[in-house]
N, C-alpha and C positions, 0 to 999 in steps of 0.2 A: 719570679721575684714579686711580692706581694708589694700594692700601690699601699703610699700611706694613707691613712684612712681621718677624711675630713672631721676636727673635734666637733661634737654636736651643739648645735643652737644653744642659748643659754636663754633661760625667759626673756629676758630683755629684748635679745638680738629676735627672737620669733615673735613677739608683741609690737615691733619697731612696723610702722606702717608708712609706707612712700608710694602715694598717689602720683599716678604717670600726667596727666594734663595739667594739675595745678604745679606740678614741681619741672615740667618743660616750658612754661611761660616765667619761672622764676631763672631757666637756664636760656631763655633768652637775653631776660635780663641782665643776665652775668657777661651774656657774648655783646649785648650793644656796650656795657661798660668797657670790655678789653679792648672792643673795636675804635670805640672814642680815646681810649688813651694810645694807641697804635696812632689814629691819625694827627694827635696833640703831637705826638713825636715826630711823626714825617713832616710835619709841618715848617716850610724855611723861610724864619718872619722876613728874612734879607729878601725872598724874591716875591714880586707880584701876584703869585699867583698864593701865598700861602690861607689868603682868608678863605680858600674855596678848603681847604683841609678841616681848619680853625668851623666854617659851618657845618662840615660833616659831621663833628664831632660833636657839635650841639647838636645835632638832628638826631644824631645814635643817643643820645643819653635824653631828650625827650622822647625817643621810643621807645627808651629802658622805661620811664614813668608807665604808658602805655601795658607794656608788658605785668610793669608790677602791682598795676590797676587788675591787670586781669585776670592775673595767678590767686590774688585773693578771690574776687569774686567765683569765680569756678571752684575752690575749693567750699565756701558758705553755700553756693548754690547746688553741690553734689553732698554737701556732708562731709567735706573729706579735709576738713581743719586737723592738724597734726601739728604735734613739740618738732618732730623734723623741719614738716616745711615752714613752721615759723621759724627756725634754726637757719633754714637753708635759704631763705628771703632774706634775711640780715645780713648773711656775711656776701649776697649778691649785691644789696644795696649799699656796701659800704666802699665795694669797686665802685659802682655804675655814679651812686649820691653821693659819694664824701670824696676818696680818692680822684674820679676824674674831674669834676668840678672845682676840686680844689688845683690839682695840676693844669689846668685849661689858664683859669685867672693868673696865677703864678706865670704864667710862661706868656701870657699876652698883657696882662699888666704890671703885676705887683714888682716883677723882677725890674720891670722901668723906672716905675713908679716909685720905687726908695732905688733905685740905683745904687744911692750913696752908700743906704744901710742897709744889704742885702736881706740879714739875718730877720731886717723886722717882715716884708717881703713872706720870709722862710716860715716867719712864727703865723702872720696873719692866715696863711694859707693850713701848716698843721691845726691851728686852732680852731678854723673850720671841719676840719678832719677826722680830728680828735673828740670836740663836741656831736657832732654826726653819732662816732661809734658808743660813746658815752647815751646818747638818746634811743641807739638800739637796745642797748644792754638793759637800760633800764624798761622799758617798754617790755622785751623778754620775761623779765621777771614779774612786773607786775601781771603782763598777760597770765603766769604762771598761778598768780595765787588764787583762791577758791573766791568767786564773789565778784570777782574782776570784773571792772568795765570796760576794760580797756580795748573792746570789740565795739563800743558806743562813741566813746571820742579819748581823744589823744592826750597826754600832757604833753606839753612843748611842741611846736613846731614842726610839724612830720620831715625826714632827714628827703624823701623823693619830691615834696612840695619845695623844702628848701633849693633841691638843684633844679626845681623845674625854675623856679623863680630867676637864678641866678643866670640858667643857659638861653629861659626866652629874653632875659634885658642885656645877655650880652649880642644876643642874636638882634635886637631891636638897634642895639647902637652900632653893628656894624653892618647893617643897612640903612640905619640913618646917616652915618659919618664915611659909608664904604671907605675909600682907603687911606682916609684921614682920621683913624683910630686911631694908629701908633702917636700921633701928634696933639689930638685933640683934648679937649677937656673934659669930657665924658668919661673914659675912661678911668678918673679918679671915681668915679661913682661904685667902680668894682669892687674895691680893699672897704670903701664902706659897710657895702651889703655884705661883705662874708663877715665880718665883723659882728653887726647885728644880727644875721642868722646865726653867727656860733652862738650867742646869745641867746635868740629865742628859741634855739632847740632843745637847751634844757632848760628852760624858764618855767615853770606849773601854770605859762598861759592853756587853757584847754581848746583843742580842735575838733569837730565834728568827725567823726569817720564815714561818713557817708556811707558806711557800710550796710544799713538797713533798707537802701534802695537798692532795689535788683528790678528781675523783668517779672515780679509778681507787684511791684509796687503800685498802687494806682495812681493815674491822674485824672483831673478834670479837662473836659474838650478844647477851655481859652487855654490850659495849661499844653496843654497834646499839640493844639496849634502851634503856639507860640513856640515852641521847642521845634519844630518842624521847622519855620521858616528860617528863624536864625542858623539851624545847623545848614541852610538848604543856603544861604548867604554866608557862610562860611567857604562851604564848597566850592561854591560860582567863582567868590572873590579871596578867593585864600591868597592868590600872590599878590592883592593889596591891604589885604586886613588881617592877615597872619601874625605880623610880625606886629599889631596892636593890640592884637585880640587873646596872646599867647599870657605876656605881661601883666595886662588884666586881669587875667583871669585869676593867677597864681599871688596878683598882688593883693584880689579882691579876700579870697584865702587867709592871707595872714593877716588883714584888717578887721577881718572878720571874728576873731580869736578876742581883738579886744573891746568889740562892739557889744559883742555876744551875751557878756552877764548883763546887759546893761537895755535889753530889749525883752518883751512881753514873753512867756512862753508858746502862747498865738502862733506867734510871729514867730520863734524858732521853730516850732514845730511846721510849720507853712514850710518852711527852706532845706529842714533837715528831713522832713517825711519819715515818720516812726510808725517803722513797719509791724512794731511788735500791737499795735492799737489795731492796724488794719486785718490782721490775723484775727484779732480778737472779734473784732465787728464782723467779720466772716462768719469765725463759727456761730457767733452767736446769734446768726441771722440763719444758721444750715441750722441749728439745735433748737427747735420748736421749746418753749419755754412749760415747764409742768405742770400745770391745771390740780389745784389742790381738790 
């Protein structure tokens, strides 16, 4: 009995290119996403012990950030940018950054927090959600078109900076208020910030992508220092400056969006380091110049 016989490739399907390292740190990201909404659900706000669940769960979706820091860079630093893995990044990110983020605050605030009016609760939390998948979509597309910059810096709010934002200040007030969250008044600070992140992620504020520093970028020796000690004081003191230091960083980020038109080019250039100049000044220091 003859096997049926596989239809043949179609251009497409044999043109279709899926890099194995940049699209395994994109499927990390997908598994800290699931794993953070598993632990939101095992989590039982009635007993003592649920805030250690409720951490986990921010931990796994700052390490989704991590991961999807590094899915991109590995694919600019091999060459191996693809319509896939921009494809397959998005619909990672809309578990790990919109969905679990938004189910986390919902189930440890919002749902308290209007008690009365569930439904608003229900909306605050989709319309972080929803703006989220809205921000990828469009970002897809303009990455799509010819000309594009949209590998230099961002429109709106990146949807990973927004849940880093949201899991390091929930992570900050429930080691600041430990088990006087459910009662305290911090807590109202959460239905804020999704709020204005659904907001600023389709906003046309522009963001840096920091994508033109890699490990070909150069620094200066105060600059090499100075990097060195603080991560080396990160390390030492992370279980006391973690939970400041996380905040900052990610609030520094969206400040910076609307500081940005409004400083020197100097001075952006100083922070954002444009690697496409550094390349240049390279060659043009290896390519002897032509003697007429």
């Amino acid at each position: 009995m003859a096997l049926p016989q596989q239809p043949p490739e179609t251009d497409a399907e044999s043109e279709l290119k899926i890099y194995f390292l940049p699209n395994l740190m994109t499927a990390g990201n997908l598994f800290c996403g699931f794993v953070a909404l598993t632990k939101i659900v095992q989590a039982d706000l009635s007993s003592p012990t649920w805030i250690y669940d409720i951490r986990a769960a921010l931990g796994f979706i700052l390490l989704a950030c991590i991961f999807d820091l590094l899915d991109g860079r590995m694919a600019r630093w091999g060459g191996h940018e693809s319509p896939f893995g921009r494809e397959f990044d998005s619909l990672a990110d809309i578990i790990s950054f919109g969905a679990a983020p938004a189910f986390l605050v919902h189930r440890i605030a919002l749902k308290d927090v209007f008690a009365g009016i569930p439904e608003l609760g229900w909306f605050i939390a989709s319309a972080y959600l929803i703006c989220g998948a809205l921000r990828l979509a469009r970002f897809n597309c303009l990455a799509a078109m010819p000309n594009s910059t949209a590998s230099k810096e961002f429109m709106g709010f990146p949807i990973p900076a927004a849940a880093g934002l949201v899991s390091s200040i929930t992570l900050f007030l429930l080691w600041f208020e430990e088990h006087e969250f459910q009662k305290g008044f911090w807590r109202y600070l959460l239905p804020a910030l999704m709020v204005f992140l659904s907001v600023m992620m389709v906003s046309k504020v522009r963001y840096p992508s920091f994508k033109s520093i890699n490990l070909k970028t150069r620094r200066n020796f105060t600059k090499t220092v100075i990097g060195v000690l603080v991560v080396g004081l990160i390390v030492v003191l992370r279980e006391k400056i973690l939970y400041w230091i996380l905040p900052l960083f990610f609030t520094s980020y969206l400040v910076y969006g609307f500081i940005r038109p409004h400083i020197s080019r100097k001075m952006i250039h100083e922070i954002e380091e444009d690697e496409d100049e550094d390349q240049d000044e390279a060659e043009g220091e290896a390519v002897p110049p032509v003697k007429p």
